[in-house]
N, C-alpha and C positions, 0 to 999 in steps of 0.2 A: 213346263211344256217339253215335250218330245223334241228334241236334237234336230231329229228328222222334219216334225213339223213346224218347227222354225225356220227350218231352212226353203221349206217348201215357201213357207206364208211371205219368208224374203223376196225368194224369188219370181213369186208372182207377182209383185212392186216393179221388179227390175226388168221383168219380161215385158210389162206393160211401158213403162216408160220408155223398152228399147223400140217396140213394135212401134207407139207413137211417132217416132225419128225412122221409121221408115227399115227399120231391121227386119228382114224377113227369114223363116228358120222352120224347122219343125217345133212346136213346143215340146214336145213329150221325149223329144231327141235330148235339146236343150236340158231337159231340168234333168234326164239321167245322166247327160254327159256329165254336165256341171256337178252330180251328185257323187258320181264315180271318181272323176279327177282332182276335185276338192276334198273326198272323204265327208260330204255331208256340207260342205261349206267350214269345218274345221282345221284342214291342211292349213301351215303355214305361208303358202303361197295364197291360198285363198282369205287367209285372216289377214294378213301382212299388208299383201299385194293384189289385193284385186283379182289376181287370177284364176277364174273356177274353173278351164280349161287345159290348162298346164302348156298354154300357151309360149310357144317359145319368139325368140326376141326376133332372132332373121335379123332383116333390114332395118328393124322398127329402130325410128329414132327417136322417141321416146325413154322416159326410164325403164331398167332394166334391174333387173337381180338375178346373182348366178345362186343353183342352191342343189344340193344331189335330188337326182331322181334314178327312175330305173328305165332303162332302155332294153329291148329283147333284140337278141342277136342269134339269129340262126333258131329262133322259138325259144332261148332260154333269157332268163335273166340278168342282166348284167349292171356291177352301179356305175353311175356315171356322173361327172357336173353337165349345168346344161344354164345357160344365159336364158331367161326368163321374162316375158312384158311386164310390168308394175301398173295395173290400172290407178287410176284415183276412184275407181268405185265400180260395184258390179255391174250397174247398167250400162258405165263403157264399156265394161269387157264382153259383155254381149251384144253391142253396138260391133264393136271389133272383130269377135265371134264372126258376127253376120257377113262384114264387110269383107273379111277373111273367103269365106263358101265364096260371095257373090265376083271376085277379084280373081280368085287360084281356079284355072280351068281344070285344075283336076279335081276340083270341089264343087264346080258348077251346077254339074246335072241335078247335085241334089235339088236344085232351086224346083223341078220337074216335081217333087215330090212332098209340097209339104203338106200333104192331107194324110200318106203314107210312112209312119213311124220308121218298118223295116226296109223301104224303099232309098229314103232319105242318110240314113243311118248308115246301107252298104255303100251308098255313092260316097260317102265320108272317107270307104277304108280303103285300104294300097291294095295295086290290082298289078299285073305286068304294063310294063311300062311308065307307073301312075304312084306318086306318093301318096300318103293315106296322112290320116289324123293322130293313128296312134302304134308303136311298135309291137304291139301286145296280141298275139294268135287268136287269143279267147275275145278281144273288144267288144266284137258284138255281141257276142249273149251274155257278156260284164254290162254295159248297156241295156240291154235289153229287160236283164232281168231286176237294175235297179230300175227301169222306167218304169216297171211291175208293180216292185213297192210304193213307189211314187204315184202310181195311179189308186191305189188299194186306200193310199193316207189321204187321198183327195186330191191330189195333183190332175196334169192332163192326163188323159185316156192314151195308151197307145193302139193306137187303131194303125192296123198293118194294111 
């Protein structure tokens, strides 16, 4: 089986079980984020540690792993270490995911949107005044455009 459709067929297990406990999200957002910042569900943060969103640790007192990643500074790239959440499985981390949007008022509004793929997705990124999801210029149409293949291999629809 396809890499890709494994990881799709995972995460529709993991989506359901989060949405049951009450997680609310875009789907089509979810499985590109998750698909973009895990590398497919293949990165070592997401094999290891439960993390398909490159989730960082903050506050969390939970377990933690520090591990490099890349952070953009001024649009360019730069490497970095970076302290990281360790789930015990993907359905937390998208439990987490969720509770993450519904808790950070700079993540909030996306709640307004989850019928709207691109809606949801810009309420995600840094804006003046407003921390964002990810340091990367290009996110959204990195996003967008895996949410593409994702829906092509059978995943959610991104419906904008």
């Amino acid at each position: 089986m396809d890499y890709r459709k494994a990881f799709i067929d995972r995460m529709m297990e993991a989506v359901k079980w989060a949405k049951i406990r009450g997680a609310e999200f875009n789907e089509a957002v979810v499985f590109a984020q998750a698909a973009l910042e895990s590398n497919w569900g293949l990165s070592l943060l997401a094999r290891a540690y439960n993390n398909l969103f490159g989730i960082k640790a903050g506050s969390w007192k939970g377990k933690t792993i520090t591990l490099p990643t890349i952070e953009y500074v001024k649009g360019q790239p730069v490497p970095a270490q970076a302290k990281f959440r360790w789930y015990d499985s993907w359905q937390l981390c998208i439990v987490d995911y969720a509770e993450i949007i519904k808790t950070r008022w700079w993540y909030r509004e996306a709640l307004k949107y989850l019928d709207n793929a691109d809606k949801f997705l810009d309420c995600l990124l840094s804006k003046p005044g407003k921390p964002g999801w990810a340091t990367d210029p290009s996110y959204f149409t990195k996003v967008k455009n895996v949410g593409k293949v994702i829906e092509r291999l059978g995943g959610p629809k991104w419906q904008a």
